[in-house]
MMTF fields as JSON, N, C-alpha, C and O atoms, coordinates in Angstrom:
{
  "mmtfVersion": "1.0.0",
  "mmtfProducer": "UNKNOWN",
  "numBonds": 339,
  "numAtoms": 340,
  "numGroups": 85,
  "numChains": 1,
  "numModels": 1,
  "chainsPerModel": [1],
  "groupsPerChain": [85],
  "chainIdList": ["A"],
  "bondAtomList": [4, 2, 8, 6, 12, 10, 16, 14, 20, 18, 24, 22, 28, 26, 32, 30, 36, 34, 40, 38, 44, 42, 48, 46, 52, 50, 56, 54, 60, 58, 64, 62, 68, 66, 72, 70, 76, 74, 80, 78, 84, 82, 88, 86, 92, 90, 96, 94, 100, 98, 104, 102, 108, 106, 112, 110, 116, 114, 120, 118, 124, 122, 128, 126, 132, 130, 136, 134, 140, 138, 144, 142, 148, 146, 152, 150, 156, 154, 160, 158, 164, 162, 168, 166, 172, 170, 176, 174, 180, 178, 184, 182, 188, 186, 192, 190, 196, 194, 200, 198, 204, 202, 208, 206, 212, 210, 216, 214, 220, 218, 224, 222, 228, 226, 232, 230, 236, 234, 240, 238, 244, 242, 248, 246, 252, 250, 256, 254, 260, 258, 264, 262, 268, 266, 272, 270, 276, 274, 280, 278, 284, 282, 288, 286, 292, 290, 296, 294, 300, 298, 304, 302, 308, 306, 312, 310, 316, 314, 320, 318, 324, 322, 328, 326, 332, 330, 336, 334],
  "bondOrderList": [1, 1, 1, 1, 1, 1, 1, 1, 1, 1, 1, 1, 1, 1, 1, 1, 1, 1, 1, 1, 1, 1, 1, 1, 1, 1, 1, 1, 1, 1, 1, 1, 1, 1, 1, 1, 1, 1, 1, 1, 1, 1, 1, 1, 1, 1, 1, 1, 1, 1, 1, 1, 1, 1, 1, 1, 1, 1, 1, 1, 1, 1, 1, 1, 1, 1, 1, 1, 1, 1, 1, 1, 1, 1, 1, 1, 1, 1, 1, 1, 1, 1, 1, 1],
  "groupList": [{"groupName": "UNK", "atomNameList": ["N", "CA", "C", "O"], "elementList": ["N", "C", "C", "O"], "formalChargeList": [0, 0, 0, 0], "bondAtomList": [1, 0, 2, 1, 3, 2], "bondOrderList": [1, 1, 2], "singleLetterCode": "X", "chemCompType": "L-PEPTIDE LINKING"}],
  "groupTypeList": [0, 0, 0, 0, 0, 0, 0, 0, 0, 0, 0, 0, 0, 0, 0, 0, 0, 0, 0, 0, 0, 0, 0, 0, 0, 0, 0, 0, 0, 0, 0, 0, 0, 0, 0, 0, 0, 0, 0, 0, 0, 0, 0, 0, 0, 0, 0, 0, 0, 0, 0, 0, 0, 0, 0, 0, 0, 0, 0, 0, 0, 0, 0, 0, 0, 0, 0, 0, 0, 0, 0, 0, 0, 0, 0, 0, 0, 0, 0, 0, 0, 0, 0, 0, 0],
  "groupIdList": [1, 2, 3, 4, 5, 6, 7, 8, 9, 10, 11, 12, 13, 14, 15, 16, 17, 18, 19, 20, 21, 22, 23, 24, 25, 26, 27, 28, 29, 30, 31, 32, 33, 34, 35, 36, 37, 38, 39, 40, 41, 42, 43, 44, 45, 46, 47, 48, 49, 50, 51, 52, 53, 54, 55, 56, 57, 58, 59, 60, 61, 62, 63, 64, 65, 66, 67, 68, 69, 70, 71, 72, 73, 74, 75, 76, 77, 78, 79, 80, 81, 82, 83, 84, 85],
  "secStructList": [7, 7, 4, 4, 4, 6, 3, 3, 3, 7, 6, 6, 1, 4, 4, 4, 7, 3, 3, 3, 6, 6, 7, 7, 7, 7, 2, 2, 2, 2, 2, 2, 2, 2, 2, 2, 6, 7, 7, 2, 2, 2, 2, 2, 2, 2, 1, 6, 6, 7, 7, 2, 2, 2, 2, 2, 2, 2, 2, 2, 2, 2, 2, 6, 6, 2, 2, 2, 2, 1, 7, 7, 7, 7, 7, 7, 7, 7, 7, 7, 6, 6, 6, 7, 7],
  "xCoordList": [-8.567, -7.195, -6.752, -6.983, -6.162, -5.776, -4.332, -3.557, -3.834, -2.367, -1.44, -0.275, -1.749, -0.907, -0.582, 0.286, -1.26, -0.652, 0.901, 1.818, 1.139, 2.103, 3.091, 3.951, 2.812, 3.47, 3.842, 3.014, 5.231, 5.614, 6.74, 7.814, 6.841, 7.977, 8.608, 8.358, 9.616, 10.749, 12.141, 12.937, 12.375, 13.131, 14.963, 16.065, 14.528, 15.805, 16.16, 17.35, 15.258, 15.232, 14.94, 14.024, 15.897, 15.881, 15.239, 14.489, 15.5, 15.55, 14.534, 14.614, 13.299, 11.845, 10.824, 9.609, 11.549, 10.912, 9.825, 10.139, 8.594, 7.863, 8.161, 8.323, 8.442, 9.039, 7.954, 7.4, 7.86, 7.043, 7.818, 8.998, 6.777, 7.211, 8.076, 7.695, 9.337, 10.314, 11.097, 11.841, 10.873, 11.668, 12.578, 12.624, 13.185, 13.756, 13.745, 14.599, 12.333, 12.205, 11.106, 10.531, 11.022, 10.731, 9.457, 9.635, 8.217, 6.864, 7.35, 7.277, 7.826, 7.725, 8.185, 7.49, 9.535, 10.078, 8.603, 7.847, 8.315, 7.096, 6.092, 5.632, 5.56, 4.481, 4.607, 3.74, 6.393, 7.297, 7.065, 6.69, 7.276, 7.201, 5.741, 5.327, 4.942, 3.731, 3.148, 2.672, 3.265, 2.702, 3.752, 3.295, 5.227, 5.709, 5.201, 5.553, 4.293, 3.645, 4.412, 4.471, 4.946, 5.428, 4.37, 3.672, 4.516, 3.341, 3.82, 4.864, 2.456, 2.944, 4.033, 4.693, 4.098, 5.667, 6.273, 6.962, 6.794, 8.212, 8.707, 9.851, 7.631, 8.229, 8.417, 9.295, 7.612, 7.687, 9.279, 9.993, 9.502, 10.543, 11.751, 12.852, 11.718, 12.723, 12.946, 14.033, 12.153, 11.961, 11.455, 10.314, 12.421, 12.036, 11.64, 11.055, 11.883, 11.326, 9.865, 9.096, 9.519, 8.475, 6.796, 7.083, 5.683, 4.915, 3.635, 3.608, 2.765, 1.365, 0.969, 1.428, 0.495, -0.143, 1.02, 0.619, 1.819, 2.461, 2.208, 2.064, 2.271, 1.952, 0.62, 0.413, -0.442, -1.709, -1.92, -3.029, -1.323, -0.944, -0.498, -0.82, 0.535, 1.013, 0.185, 0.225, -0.875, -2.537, -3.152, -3.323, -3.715, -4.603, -3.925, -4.481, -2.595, -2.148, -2.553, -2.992, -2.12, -1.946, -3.375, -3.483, -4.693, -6.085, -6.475, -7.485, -5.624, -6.231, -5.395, -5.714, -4.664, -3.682, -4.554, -4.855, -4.796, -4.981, -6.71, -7.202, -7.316, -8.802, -8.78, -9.631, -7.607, -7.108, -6.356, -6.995, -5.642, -4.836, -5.201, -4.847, -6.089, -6.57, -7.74, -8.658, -7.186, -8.508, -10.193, -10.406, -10.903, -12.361, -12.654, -11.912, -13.529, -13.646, -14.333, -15.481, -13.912, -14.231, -16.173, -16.952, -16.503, -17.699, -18.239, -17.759, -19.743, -20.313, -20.818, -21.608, -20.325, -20.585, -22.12, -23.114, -22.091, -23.594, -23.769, -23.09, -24.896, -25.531, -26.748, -27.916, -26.378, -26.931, -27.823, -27.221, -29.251, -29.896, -29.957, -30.174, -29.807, -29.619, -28.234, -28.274, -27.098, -26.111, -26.017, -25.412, -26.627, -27.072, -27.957, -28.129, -28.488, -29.593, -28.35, -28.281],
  "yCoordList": [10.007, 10.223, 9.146, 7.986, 9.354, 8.721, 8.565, 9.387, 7.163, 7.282, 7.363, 7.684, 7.152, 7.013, 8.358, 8.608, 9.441, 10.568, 10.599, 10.914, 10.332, 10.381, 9.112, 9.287, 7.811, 6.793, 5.99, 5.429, 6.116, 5.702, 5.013, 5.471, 3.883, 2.962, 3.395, 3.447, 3.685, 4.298, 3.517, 3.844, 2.481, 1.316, 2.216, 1.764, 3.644, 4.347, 4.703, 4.942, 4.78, 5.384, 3.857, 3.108, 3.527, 2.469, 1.555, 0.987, 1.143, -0.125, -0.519, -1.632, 0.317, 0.401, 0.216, 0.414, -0.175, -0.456, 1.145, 2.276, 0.797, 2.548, 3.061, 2.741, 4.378, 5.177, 6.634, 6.616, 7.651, 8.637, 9.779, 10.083, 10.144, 11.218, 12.223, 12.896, 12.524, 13.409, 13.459, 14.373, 12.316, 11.545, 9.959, 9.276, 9.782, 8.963, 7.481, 6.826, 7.585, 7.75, 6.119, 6.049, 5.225, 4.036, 3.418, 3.188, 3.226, 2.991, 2.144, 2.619, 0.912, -0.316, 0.248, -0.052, 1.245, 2.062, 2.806, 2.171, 3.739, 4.041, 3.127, 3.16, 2.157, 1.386, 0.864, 0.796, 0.187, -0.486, 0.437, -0.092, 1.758, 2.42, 2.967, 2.851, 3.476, 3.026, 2.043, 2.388, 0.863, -0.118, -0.15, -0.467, 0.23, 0.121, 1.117, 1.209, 2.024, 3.028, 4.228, 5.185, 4.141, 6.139, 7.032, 6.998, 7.667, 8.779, 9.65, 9.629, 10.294, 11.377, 12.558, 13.266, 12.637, 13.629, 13.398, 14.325, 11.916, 11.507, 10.879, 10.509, 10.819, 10.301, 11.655, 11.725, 12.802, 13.838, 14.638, 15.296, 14.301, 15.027, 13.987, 14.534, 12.179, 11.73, 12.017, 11.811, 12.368, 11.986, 13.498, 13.607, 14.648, 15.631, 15.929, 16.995, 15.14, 15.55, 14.815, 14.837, 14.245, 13.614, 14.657, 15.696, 14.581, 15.351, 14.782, 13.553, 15.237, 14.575, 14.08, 12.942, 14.114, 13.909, 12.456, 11.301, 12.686, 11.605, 9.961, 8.751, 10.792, 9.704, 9.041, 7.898, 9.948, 9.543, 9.038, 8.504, 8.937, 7.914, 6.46, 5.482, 6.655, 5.13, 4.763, 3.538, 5.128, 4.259, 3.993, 2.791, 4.944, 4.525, 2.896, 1.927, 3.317, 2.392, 0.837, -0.168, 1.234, -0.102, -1.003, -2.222, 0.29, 0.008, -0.432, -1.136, -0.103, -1.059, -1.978, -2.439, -2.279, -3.729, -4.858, -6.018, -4.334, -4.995, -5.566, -6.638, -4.735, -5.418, -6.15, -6.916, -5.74, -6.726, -7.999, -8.961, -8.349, -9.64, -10.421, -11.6, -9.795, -11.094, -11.925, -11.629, -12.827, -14.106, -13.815, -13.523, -13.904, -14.259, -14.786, -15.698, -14.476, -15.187, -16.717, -16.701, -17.623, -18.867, -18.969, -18.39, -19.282, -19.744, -20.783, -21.9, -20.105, -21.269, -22.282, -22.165, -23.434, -24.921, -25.074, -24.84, -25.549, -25.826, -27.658, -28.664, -27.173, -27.993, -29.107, -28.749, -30.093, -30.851, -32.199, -33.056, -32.165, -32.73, -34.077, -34.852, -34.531, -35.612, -36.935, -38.146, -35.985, -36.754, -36.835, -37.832, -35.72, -36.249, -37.315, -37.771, -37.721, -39.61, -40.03, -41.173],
  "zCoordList": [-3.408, -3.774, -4.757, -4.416, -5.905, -6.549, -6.457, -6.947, -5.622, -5.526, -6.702, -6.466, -7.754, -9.087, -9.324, -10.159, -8.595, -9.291, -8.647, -9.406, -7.502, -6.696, -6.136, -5.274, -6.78, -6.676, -8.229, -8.945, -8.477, -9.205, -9.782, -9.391, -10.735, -11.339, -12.704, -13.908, -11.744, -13.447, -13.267, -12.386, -14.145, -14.053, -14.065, -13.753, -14.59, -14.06, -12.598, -12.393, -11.489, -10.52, -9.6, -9.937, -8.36, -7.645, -7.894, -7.099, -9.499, -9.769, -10.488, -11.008, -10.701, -10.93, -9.586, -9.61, -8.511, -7.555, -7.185, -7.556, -6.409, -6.021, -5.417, -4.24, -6.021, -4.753, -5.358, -6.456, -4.488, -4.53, -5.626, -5.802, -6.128, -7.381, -6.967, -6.01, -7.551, -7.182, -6.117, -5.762, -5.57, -4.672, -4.99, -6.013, -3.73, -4.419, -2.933, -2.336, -2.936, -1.325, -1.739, -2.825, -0.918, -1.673, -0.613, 0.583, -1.313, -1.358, -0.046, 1.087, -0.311, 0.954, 2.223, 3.193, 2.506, 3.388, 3.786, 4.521, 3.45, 4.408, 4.688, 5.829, 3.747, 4.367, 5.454, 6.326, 5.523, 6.628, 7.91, 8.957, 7.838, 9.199, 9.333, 10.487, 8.551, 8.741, 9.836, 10.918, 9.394, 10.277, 11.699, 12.797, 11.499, 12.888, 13.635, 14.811, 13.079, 14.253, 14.002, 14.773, 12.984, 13.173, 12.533, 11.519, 13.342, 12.959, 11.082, 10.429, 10.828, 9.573, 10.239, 9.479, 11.159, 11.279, 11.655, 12.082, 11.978, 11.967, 10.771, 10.511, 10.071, 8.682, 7.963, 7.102, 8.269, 7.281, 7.699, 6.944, 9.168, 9.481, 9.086, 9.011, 8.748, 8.376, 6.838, 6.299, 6.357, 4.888, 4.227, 3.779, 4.215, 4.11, 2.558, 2.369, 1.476, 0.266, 0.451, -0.51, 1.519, 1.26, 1.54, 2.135, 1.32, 1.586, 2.29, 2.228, 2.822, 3.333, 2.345, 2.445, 1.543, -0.241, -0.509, -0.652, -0.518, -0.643, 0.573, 0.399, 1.603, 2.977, 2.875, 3.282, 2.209, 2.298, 1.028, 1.03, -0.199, -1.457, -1.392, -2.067, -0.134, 0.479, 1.026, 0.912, 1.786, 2.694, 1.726, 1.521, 0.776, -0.372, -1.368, -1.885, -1.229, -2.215, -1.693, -2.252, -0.155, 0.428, 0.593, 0.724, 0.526, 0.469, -0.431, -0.391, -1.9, -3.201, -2.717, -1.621, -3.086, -3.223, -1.926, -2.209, -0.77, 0.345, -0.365, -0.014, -1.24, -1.377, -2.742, -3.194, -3.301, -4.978, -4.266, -4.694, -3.664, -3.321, -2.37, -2.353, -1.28, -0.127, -1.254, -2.02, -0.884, -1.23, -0.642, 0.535, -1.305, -1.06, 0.109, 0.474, 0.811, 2.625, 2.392, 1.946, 2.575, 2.823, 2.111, 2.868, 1.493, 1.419, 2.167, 2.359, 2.751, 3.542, 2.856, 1.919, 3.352, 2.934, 2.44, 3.127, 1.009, 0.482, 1.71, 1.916, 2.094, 2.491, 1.7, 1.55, 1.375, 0.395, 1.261, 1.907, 1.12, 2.184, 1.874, 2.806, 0.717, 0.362, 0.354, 0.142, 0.693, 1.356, 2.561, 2.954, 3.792, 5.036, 5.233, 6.364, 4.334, 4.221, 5.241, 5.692]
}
């Protein structure tokens, strides 16, 4: 799934902030209830312009961003045998 077809910034529409195509319905608001545990049909039933395709654009999205912005896992310490002397 490519979320860009369905998540988008138009500096006319709430501010430029993301909100889902033809909506007016805003990217962080579902990610927000997302993680508080609401299921896809309580959001589909709060958020009636919203669609599955859209819900499953906000996971994908959150799957790039989440593997573009965490930092690199700690590298294991080079062990150099010559400063243990």
């Amino acid at each position: 799934m490519n979320y860009r077809d369905h998540i988008i910034r138009d500096p006319g529409i709430c501010g430029g902030q993301p909100v889902f195509k033809g909506t007016r319905v805003l990217l962080r608001t579902v990610l927000a209830s997302l993680a508080h545990g609401d299921s896809f049909e309580t959001l589909l039933s709060a958020f009636p312009t919203l669609t599955e395709e859209h819900l499953r654009a906000a996971v994908a999205y959150a799957a790039a961003v989440a593997s573009e912005d965490l930092p690199p896992p700690n590298p294991v310490p080079f062990f150099d045998a010559n400063q243990a002397r």
